[in-house]
N, C-alpha and C positions, 0 to 999 in steps of 0.2 A: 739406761737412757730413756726407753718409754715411761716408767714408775717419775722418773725426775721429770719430764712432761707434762707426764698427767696432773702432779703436785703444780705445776708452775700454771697449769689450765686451770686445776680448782681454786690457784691463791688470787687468779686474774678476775674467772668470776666471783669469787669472794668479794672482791675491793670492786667490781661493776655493781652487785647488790646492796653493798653497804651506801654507793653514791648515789645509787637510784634512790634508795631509802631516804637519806637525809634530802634530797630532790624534793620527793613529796610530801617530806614534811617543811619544808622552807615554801613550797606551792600551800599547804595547809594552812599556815602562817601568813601569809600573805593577805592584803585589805580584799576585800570585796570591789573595790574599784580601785585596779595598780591604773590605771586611767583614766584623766578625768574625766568628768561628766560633760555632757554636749548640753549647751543651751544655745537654743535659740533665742535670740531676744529681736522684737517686731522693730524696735526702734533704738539710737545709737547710746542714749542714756544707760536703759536699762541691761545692755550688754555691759559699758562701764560701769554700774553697779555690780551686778553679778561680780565682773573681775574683781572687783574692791573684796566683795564678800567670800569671795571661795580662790583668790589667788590661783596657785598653781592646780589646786582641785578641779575647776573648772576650764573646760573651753569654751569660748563664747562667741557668736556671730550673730550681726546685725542684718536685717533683712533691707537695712535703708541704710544710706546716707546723710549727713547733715543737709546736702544739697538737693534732696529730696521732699516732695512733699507727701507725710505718711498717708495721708490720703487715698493719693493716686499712685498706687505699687501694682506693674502685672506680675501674675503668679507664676512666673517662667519654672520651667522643669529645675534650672540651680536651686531656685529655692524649695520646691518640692524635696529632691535629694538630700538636702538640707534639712530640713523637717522631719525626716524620716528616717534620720540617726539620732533625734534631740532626746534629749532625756529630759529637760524642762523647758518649755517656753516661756517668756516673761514678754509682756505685751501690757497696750497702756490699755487698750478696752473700750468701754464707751462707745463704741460702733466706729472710733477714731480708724479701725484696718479692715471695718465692714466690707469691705468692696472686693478684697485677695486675700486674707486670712482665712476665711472660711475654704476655698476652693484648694489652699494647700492644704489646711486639716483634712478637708475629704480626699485628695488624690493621695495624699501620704499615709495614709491608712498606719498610721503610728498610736497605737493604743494609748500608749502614754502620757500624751500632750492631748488629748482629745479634753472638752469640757466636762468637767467634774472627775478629773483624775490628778493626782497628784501631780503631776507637771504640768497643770495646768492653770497659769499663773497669771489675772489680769489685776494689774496695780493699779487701776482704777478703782477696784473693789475694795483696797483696802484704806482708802482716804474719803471724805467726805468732797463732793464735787459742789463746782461753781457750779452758777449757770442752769440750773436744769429747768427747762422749760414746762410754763404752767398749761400752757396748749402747743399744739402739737395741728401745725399746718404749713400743706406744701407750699402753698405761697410765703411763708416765713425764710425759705430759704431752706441751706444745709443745717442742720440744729442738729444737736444729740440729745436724744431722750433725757439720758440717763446723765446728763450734766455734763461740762467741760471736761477736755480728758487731759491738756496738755499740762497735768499738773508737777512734770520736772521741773516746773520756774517756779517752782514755790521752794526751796528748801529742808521747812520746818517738814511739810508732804513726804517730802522725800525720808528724812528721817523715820518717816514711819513706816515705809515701802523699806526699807532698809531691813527692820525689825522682823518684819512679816516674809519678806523674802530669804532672809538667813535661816527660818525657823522653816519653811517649805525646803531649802537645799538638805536643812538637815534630816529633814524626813525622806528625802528620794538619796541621801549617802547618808546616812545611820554611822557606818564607823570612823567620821570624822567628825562626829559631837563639837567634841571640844577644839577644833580646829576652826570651823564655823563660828564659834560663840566667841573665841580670841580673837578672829581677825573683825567680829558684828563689833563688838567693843573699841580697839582700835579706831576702826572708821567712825564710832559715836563720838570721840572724845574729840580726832581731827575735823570730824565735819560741825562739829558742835561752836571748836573753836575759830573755824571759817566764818559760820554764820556770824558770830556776832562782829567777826572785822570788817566781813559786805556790809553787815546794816550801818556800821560807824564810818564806808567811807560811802555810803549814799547818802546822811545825814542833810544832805544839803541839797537832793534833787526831791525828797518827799513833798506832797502836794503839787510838784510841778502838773501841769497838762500835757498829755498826748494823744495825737491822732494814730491810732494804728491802721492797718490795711487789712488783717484779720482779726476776728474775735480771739486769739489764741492767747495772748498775753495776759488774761485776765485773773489769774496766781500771783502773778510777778505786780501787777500791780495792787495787788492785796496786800502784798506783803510790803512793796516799798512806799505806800500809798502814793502810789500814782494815782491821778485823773483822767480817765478816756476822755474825751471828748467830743470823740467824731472815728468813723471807721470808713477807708478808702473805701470796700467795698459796701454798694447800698445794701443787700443783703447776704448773708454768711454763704461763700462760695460762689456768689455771683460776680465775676468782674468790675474792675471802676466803671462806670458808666460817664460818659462827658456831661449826661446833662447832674449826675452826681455830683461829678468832679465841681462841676460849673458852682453848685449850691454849697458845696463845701467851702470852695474859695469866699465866699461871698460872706459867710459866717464866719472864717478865719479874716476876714479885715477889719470885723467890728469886733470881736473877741480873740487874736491869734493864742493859738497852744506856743508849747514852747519845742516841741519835737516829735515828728514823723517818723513812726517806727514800721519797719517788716522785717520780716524772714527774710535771711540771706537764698532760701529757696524759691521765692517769689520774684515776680515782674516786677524792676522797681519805676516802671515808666509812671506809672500815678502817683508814688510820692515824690519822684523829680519834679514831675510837670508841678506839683502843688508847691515842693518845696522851691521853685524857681519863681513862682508868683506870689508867692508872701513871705520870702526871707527866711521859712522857717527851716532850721535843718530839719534834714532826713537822715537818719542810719539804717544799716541793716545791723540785725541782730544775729547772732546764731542761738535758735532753738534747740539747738540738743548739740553733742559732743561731734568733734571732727577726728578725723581718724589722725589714732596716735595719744590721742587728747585722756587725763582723767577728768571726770565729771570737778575735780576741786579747781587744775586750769582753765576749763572749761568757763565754772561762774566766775574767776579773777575776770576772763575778756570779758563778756559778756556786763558786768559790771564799768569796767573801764570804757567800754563804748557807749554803754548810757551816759557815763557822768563825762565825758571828754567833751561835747558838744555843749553843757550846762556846766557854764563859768562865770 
């Protein structure tokens, strides 16, 4: 009875050793990241990007809201925590999150995401900017150096943030190559074939005129050749001013635009008041994705609220 025992103890461990075996070799086998990777992204587009690109690979979180202005973000301890498990940041750059970016990079002390490290990802860098200013003075207002940053309304832009951002994913997860490169593809050929149905169903707002309330527009009107006109605010980051407002009207009666534009995140009391004393409409637009939103629903509305008011 002890010999039949001992036999039934060494055939138990025998089969605990063998499971442990094939264990570490199935742990051996296994990717380098059984989960995905953590990005931050500063704004709501570039998170919707990300997903596009890295699907189930990646996690993604936006440090802002479409109802937000990226501008003005305080640096709350959630988003430090946040930060500080990222494995890449995607940000638009351009001094656009100067004000709270820097303060969560230095309290999150995440090597990672720090400047000039692979997760270290401003998509400003990799497109050519509007706008960049030939002098540089505080009475100009809010400017950015280094040119306009909101270039998600441009598209074609975006296609190339696309490219450059797929090929930075696959350098911070190496063993999903070819993961990365079939879903980069994919989203070239759907977003390729988006862009040309926006531009054929604006066909019939280009050249119109607008007034916007910020300088941020200025991609989207590149691309659908829109006319600015006139901008609510006198200068970038300064509020409407009445006696603004007053000289705006005055030049909308002898030349009216055809449409008032802002941010769903802005005050729209200075294109009402405007829009109420010269017939023109106003819309709000949304800047970047809302939650839930991909960046391809995102440009359908965004399109359909420009051209609904121009008929």
């Amino acid at each position: 009875m002890v010999l039949i025992a001992i036999n039934i103890s060494e055939t138990i461990q025998m089969n605990i050793n063998q499971y442990f075996l094939v264990f570490l070799l199935f742990i051996s086998i296994m990717p380098a990241h059984a989960t995905p990777i953590n990005v931050f992204a500063c704004e709501p587009e570039w998170a919707a990007l990300s997903q596009e690109l890295g699907g189930s690979l990646v996690s993604t979180f936006s440090a802002t809201t479409a109802e937000q202005d990226p501008h003005h973000i305080q640096a709350r301890p959630g988003l430090i925590a946040k930060i500080r498990r990222a494995d890449i940041l995607v940000c638009s750059g351009a001094d656009l999150e100067i004000g709270w970016l820097p303060v969560l990079l230095q309290k999150s002390a995440n090597p990672k995401v720090q400047a000039g490290q692979k997760g270290y990802f401003m998509t400003s860098k990799m497109v050519k900017l509007l706008d960049k200013p030939t002098i540089l003075d505080r009475s100009m207002g809010d400017v950015h150096a280094a040119g306009n940053p909101h270039i998600q309304l441009d598209p074609r832009r975006m296609n190339i943030v696309a490219k450059k951002l797929s090929q930075r994913l696959q350098q911070i997860d190496p063993t999903h190559i070819s993961e990365y490169q079939n879903k980069l593809a994919q989203f070239k050929v759907r977003w390729k074939k988006a862009i040309k149905k926006w531009q054929q169903a604006t066909k019939e707002i280009q050249g119109k005129s607008i007034i916007v309330h910020h300088n941020s527009w200025v991609y989207l009107q590149q691309w659908l050749k829109l006319n600015k006109v006139a901008e609510l605010e006198p200068k970038p980051g300064v509020p409407p001013s009445s006696s603004h407002l007053a000289h705006l009207l005055k030049q909308m009666q002898q030349t009216p635009a055809d449409l008032i534009i802002y941010s769903t995140y802005q005050d729209p009391k200075a294109a009402h008041w405007l829009s109420k004393k010269t017939n023109i409409t106003a819309v709000a637009l949304p800047s970047t994705v809302s939650d839930n939103e991909t960046l391809f629903h995102w440009m359908d509305r965004l399109i359909q609220l420009l051209k609904d008011p121009i008929k």
